[in-house]
VEXRO-957525 format. One record per residue: residue in three letters; x negated, y negated, z of N, C-alpha, C in turn. Coordinates in pm, whole numbers, plus 50000, padded with zeros to 5 digits. Example, Ala and Ser with C-alpha at 12.3 -4.5 7.8 and 13.67 -1.06 7.14 Angstrom:
VEXRO-957525
ala486815056950780487705045050780486805033050780ser487155022550708486335010650714487104999750787
//
This chain:
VEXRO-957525
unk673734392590134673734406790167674654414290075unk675934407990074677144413590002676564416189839unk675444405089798674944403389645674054412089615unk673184418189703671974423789734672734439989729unk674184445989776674444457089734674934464489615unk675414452689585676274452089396675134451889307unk674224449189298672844448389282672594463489198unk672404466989338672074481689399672624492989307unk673864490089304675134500089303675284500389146unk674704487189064674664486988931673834492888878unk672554493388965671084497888917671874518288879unk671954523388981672904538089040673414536388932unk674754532288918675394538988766674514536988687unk674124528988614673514529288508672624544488472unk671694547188630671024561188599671434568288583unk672874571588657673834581788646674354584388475unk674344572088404675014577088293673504581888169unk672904575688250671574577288172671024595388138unk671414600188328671184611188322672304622588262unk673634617988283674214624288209674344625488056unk673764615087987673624616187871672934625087835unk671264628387897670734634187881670814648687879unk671624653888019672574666088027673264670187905unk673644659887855675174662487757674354665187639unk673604657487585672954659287440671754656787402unk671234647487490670374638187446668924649387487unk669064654187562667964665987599667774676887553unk668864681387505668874689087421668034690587239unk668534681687221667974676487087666034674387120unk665654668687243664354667587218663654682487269unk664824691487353664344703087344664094707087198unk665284706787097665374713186940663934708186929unk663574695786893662984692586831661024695686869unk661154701186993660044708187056659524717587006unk660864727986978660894738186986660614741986819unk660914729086757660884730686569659374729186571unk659184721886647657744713586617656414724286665unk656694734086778655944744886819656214753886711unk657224760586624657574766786501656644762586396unk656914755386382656354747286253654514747186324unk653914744486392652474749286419652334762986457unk652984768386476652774783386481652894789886350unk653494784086234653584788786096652624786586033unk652194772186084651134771985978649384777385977unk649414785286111648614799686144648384807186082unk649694810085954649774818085887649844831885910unk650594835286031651334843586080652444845686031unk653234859786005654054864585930655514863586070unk656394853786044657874853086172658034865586173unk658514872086295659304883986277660884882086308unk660924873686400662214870886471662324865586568unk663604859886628663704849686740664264858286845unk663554850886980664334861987131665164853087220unk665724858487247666864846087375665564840787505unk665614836787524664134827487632664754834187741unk666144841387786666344843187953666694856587940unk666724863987791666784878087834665984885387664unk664734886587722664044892887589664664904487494unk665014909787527665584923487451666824919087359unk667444904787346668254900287290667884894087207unk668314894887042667034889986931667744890086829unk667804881386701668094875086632667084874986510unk667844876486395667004872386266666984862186229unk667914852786252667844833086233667734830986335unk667414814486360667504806786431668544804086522unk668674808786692669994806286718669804799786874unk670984802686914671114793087095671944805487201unk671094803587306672124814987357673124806987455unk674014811487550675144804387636675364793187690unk674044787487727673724775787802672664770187669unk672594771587586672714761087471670874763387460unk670124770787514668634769287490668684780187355unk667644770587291667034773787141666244792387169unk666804799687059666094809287053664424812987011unk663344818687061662344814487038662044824186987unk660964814386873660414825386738658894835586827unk659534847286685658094852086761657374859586635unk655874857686621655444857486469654094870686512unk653994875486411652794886386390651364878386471unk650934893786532649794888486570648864888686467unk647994881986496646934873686417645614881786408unk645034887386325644414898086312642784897486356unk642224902486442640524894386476639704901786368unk638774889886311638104896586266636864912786273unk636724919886237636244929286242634694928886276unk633944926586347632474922086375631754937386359unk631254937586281630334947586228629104944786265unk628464960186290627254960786393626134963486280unk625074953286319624194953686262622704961086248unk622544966686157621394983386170620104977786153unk619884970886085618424963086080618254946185956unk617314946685963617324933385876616114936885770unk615984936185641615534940285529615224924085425unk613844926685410612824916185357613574916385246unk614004902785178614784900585076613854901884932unk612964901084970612034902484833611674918884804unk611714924284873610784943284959611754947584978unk612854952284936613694960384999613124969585098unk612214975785053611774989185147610944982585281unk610804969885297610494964885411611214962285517unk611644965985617612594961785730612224958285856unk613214949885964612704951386080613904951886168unk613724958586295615104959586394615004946486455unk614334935486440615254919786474614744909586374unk615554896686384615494886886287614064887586255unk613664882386075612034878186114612024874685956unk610974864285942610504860785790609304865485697unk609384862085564608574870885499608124860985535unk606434867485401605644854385392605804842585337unk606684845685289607184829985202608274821985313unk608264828285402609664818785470610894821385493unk611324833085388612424834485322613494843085486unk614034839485521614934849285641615124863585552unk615134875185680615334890385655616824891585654unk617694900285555618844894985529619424910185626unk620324904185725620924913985813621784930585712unk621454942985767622384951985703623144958785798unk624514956385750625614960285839625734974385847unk626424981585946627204992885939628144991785840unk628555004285760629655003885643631085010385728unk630815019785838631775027185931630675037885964unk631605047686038631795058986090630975070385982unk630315084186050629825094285941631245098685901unk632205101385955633055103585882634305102585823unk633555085485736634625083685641634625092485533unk635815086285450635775096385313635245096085229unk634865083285253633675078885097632375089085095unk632125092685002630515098284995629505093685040unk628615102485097627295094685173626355088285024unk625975076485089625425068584960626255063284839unk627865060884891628525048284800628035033784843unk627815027084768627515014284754628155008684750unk628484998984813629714981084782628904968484749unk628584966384600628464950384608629154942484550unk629054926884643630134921984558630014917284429unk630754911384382631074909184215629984899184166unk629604886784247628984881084180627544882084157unk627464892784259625674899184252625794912584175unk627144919884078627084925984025626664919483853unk627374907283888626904900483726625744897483761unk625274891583838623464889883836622544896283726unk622824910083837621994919583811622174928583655unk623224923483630623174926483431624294940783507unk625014949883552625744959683561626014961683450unk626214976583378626924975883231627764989583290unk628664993783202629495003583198629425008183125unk629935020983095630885031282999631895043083071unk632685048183012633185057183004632795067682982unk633635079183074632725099182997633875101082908unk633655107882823634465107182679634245122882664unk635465128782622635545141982581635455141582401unk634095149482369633795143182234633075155882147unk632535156982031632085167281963630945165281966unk629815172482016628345165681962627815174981826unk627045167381734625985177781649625005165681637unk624225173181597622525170181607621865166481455unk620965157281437619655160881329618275159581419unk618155164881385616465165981423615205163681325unk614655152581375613945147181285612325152181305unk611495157181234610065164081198609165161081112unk607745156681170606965160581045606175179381028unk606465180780892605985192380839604545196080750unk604275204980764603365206280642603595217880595unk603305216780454603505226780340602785235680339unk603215249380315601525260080348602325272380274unk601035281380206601445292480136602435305280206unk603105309580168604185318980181603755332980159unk603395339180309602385348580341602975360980288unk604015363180242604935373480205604565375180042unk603975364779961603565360579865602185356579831unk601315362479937600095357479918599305372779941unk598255374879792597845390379805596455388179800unk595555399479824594125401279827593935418079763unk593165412079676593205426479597591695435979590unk591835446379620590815453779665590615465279572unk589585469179554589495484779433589785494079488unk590345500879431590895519779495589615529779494unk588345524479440587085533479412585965524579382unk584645531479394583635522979401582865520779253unk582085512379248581775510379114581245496479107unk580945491078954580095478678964581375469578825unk580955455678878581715449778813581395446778677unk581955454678529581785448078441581995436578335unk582945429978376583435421878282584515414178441unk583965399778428585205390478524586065380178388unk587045386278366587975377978284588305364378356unk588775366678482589175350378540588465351878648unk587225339078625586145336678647585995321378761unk587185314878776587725299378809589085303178927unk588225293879043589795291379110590635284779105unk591725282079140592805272379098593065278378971unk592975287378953593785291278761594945293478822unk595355297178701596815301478691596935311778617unk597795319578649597575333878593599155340978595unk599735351178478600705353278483600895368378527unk601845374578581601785386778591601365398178465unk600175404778522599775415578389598385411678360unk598045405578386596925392778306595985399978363unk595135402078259593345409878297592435402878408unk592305406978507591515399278608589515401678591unk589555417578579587835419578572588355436078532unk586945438678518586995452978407585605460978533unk586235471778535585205480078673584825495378639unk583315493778617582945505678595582485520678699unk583465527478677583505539878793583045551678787unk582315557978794582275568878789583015581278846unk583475578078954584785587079020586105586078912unk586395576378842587015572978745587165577678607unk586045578578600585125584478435585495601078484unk585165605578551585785619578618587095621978677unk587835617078689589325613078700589875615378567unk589345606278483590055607378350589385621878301unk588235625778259588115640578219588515650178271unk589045652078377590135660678467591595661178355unk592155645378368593405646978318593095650678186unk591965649478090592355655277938592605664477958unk591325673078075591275690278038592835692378110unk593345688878163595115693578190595545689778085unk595615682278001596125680477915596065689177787unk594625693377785594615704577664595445720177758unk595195719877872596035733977921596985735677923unk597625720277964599465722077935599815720577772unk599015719277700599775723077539599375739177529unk598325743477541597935760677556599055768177603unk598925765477712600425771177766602125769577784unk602325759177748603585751877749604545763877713unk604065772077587604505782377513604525793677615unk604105798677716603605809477728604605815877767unk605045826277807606105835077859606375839777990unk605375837878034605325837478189605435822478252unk606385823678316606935812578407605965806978493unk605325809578568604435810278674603365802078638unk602745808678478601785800978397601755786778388unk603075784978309603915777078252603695763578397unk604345766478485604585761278608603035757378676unk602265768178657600935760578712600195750378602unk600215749378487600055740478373600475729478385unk601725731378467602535716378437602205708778600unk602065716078691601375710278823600155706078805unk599375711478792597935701578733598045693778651unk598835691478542598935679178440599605666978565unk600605670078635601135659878722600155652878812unk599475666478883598415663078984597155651578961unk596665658478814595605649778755596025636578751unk597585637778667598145621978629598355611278733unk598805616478789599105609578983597525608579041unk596445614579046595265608179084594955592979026unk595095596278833594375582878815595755571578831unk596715570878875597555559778918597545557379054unk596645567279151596055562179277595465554479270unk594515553979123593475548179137593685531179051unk594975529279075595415515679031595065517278837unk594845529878740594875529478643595995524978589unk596355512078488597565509278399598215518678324unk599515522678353600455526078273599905530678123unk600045510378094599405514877926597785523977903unk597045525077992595765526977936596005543678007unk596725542978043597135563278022597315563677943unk598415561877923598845561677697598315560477646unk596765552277602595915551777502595105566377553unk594515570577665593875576077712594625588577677unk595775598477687596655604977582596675604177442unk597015592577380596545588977258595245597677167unk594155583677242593125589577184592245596077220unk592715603777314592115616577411590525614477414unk590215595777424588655592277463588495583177605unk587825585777658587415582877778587185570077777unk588015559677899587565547177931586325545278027unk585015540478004584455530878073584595523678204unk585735516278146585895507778269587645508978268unk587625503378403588985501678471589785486678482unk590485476978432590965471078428591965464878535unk591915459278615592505451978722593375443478683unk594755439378713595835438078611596555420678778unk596655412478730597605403178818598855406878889unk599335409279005600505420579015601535410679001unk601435396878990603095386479013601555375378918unk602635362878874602525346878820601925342478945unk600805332578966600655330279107599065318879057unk598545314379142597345305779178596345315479261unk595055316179171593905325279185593385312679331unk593575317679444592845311779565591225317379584unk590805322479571589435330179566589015340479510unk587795337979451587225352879380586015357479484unk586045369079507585025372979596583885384579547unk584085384679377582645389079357582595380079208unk581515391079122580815380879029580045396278948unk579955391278840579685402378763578525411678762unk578545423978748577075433778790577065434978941unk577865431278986578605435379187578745449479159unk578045454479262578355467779314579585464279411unk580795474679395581495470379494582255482179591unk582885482279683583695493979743585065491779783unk586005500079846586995499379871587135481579941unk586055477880045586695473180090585635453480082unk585425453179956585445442479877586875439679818unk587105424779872587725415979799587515411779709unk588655409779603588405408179457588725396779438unk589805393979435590665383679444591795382879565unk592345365879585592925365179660594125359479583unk595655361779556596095349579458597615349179553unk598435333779516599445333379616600395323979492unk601515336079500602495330079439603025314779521unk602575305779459603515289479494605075287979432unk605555298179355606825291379354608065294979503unk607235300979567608335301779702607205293179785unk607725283479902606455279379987607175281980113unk605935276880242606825276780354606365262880360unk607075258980558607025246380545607045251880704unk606155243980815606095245180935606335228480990unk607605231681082607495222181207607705222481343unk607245213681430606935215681557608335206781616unk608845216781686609935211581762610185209681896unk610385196982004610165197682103611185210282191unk610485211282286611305223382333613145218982437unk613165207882405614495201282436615455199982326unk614755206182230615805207982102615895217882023unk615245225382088615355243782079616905243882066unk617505242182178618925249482135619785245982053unk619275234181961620135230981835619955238581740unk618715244581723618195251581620618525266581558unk618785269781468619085288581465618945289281349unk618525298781304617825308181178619205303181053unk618975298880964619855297080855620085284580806unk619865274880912620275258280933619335252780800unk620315247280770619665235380601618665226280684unk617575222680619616705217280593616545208780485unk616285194480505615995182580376614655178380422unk613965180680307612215175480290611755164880203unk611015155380240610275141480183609155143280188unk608755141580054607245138880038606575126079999unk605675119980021605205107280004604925109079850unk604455118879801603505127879660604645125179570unk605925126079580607375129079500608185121079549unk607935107579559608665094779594610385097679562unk611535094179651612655096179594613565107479588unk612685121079599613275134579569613395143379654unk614475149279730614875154079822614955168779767unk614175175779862614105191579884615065199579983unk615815208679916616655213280003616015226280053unk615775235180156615355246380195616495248780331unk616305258180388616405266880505615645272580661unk615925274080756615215276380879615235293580840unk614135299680856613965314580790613575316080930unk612725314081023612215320381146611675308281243unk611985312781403611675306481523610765311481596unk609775305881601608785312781666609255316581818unk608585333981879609265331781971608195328182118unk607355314882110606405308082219606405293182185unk605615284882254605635276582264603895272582270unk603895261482219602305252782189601825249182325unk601165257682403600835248882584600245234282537unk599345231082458598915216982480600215206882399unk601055210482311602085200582285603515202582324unk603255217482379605115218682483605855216682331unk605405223882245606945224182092606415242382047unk607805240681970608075255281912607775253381767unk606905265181731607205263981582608235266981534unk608475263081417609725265781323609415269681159unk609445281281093609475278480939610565280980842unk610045267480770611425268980677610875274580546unk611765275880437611395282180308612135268280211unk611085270480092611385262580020611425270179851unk612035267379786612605268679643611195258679549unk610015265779503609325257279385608655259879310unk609885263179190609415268579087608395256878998unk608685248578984608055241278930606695234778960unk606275240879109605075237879142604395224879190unk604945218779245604855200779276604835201479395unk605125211079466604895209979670603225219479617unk602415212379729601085215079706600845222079835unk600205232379880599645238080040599015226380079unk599335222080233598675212580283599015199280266unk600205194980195601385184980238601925181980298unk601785169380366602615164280472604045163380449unk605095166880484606135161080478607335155480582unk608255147980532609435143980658610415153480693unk610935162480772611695168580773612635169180846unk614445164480794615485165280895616095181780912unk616445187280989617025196681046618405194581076unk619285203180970620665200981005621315206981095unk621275205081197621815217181318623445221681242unk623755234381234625015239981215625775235281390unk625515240681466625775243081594626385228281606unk627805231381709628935213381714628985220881850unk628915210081976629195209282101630245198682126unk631325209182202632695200082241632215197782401unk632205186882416631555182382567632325173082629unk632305171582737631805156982808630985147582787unk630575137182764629245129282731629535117782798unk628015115082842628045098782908626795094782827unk626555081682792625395072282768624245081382813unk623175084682755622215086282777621435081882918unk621235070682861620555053082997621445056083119unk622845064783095623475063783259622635071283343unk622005084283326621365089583410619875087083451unk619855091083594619195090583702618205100083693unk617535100583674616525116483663615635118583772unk615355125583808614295127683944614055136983968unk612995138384035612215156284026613095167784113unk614085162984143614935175484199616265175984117unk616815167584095617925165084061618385154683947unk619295151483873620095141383807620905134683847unk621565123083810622385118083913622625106883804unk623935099083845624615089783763625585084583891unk626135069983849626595063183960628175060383890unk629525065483937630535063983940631195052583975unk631935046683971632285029283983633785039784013unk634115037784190635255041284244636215029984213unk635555017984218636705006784213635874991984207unk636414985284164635164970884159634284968284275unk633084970084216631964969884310631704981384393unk632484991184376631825002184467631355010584380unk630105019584419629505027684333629085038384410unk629735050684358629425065884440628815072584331unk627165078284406626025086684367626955103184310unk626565099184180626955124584163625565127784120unk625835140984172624835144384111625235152383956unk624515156883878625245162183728624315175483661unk625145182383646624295189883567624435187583426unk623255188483327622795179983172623335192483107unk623625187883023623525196682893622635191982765unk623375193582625622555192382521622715174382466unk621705164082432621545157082406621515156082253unk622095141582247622635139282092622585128282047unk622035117381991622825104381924622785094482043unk622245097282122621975086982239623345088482372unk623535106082344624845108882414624755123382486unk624285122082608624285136882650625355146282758unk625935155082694626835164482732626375167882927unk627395165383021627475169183131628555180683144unk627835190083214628055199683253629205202083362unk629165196783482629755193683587629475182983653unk630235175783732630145158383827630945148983763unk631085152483637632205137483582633545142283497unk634105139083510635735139783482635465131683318unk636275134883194636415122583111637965109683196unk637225101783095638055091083212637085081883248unk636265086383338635435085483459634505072983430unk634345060083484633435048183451632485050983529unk631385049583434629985051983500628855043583477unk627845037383541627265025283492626015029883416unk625585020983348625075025283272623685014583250unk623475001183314622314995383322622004993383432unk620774986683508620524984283669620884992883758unk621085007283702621745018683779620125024383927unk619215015483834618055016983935617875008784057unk618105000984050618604989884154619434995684241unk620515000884197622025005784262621255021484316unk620805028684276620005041084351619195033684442unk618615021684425617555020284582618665022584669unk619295007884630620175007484744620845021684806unk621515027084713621885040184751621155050284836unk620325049484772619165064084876618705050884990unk618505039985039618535033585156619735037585261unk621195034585190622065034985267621915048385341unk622115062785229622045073885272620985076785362unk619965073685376618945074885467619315066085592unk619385058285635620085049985741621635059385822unk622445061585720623465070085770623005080085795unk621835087385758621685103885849620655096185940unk620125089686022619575079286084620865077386169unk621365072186171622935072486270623195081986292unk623405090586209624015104486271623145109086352unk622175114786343621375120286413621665111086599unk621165101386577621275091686669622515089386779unk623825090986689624475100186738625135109686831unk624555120386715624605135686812623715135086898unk622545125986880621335130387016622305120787155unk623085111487107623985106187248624955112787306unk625595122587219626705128587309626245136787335unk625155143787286624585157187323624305154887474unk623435141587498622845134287654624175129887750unk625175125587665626415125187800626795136387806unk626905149387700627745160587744626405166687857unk625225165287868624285171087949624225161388119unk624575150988072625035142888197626485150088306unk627535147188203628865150688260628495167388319unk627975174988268627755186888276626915189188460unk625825183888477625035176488609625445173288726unk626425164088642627285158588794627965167388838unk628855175688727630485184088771629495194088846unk628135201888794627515212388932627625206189046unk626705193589050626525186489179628035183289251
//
């Protein structure tokens, strides 16, 4: 019995020191080590620590690790952990068809799943209706290119074919001043060449033949009287000699053949028709023993050393153009040799079946080698320099209401402007308003990036609407009840 309590009493201490150990230190430590070990999995959450709190009175807090009075570990306390954002889904869109959709899951014909399209937010964020977000690696896919708007100088050439044609300012038709028959055709051949003065045909008149016997008989009266003593005389003598003389130079009579006709106070026959300029006989319109009248054509002749030169300009490049601008001309005929001329006049209409303006230029040729009815190449040097804005050509969007180009806010996002154009150049056209220089703007697959765009935007006024038609129905609800 006595063995059976000592026993007992050994078993007792032993727990006793067991438990006081535990009191003293030993519990402590596997608290620490709890408490490291819950730390250490709560870190690796990847939660940001903020700080430690006393476990028996919260509002007491610490930037390290500490113990409060009775020796318990201070406990960490770390950022909450952020939930993901679950975005609501607007419909699902045939991956092959964009413009195909459906409001629940479903496959094309090939199999392929309809690829869900999220809400982007709220109508009113700040972004523009119809910015786009894609990500990066479906931006390289799809070939994306860039440029920059560049504050830059534009000028122009304008490139034309022309043709060569007579210079109407220089081209005459010659008609008789009186009627009569043709006696004598000196230049008889078209295509001559003929110098100013040069005998064309010889014309027998009878209004003429009496023209000239008028002016002798003044002529014998103003020597009769020249002398006379009375003023009056004198004065009417010398008015009929003028009068007579001035008829036959109505009548296109030469200079010289007055003077012979003075001379040898004998009557011409015929009347002599004289070349008025150097020029190319284009048509003869009679033939000898022709009765003819005022309003028979004789000849037609057109000085070629001035020519013109006509080209057709589209009417999108009208405003480069203005009266004075150098002109360089190529002819296939004159291999090598560059013609310099001038823009002399703008027509002021337009061609309805080819939508271009005429244009003529003048050309310098004395030497006679541009032929009427030559094709030629013609650049147009625009004087006119535009200080602009310019983007890439290929950046814009064109469409029957509007223009438009896509802005790159930041990688992968792309916000729709719209732009007003100006004058085009070199594969570079001047904007008006919508882009800043600076400004990155894309410049390939920008068609792709407009579906998407005019999708999104259509879907978002699709929400909106949708919407206002809900609060409109709770404010008509709440409104219902508060009568009732």
């Amino acid at each position: 019995m006595s063995k059976n309590i000592m026993v007992v009493a050994v078993i007792m201490l032993a727990a006793g020191l067991g438990g006081g150990y535990w009191l003293g230190g030993g519990g402590q430590n596997t608290r620490s080590d709890n408490a490291a070990k819950n730390a250490n999995t709560s870190a690796e959450d990847g939660r940001k620590l903020l700080f430690y709190r006393n476990p028996m009175n919260p509002s007491v807090t610490s930037p390290v690790p500490a113990k409060d009075s009775m020796g318990m570990d201070y406990i960490a306390v770390y950022a909450e952990k952020k939930k993901p954002e679950k975005k609501e889904i607007l419909f699902y869109r045939n991956a092959m068809n964009p413009g195909v959709t459906s409001p629940v899951p479903a496959k094309d014909s090939m199999g392929m799943d309809y690829i869900p399209v999220y809400a982007e937010g709220s109508s009113d964020s700040t972004e523009p209706v119809g910015t786009v977000k894609i990500d990066p690696v479906t931006v390289q896919n799809i070939g994306v290119r860039t440029a920059r708007a560049e504050q830059r100088v534009l000028s122009h050439q304008i490139h034309a074919v022309g043709r060569v044609d007579y210079n109407e300012e220089r081209l005459t038709r010659l008609h008789p001043k009186t009627e009569g028959w043709i006696e004598k055709l000196y230049i008889d051949k078209t295509g001559e060449f003929v110098t100013k003065d040069t005998i064309l045909l010889g014309i027998y008149s009878p209004q003429l033949v009496s023209s000239q016997q008028e002016y002798l008989l003044a002529l014998n009266n103003h020597r009769h009287l020249e002398s006379s003593t009375f003023k009056d005389i004198r004065d009417g003598a010398n008015e009929l000699l003028r009068s007579s003389r001035e008829r036959l130079e109505l009548l296109d009579v030469p200079e010289h053949q007055i003077r012979e006709l003075e001379q040898s106070r004998k009557l011409k026959k015929t009347l002599h028709i004289h070349s008025p300029f150097d020029g190319i006989v284009m048509n003869i319109g009679v033939r000898e023993g022709q009765y003819v009248t005022p309003n028979t054509e004789l000849y037609m002749l057109a000085d070629l050393t001035n020519i013109w030169v006509y080209v057709d300009i589209y009417e999108n490049e009208l405003s480069w153009v203005k009266v004075g601008d150098t002109a360089k001309m190529k002819v296939t005929a004159i291999p090598g040799e560059v013609f310099t001329g001038k823009v002399t006049y703008i027509y002021p209409y337009l061609e309805s079946k080819t939508r271009t303006n005429r244009v003529r230029l003048e050309f310098n040729n004395q030497d006679l080698r541009l032929k009427p009815e030559m094709f030629a190449n013609v650049t147009l040097m625009a004087s006119r320099q535009v200080d602009a804005i310019v983007v890439p050509s290929e950046a814009i969007v064109r469409s029957g209401t509007d223009n438009q180009l896509f802005v790159v806010r930041e990688p992968g996002k792309f916000e729709p402007r719209t732009v007003i154009l100006g004058v085009s150049s070199e594969g570079m056209t001047q904007i008006l308003s919508g882009v800043k220089p600076g400004e990155e703007v894309v410049t390939s697959s920008q068609f792709l990036i407009d579906s998407e765009s005019k999708l999104r935007e259509a879907t978002q006024k699709m929400m909106d609407v949708l919407e206002s038609e809900a609060k409109e129905s709770v404010a008509k609800t709440d409104k219902t009840d508060k009568t009732e």
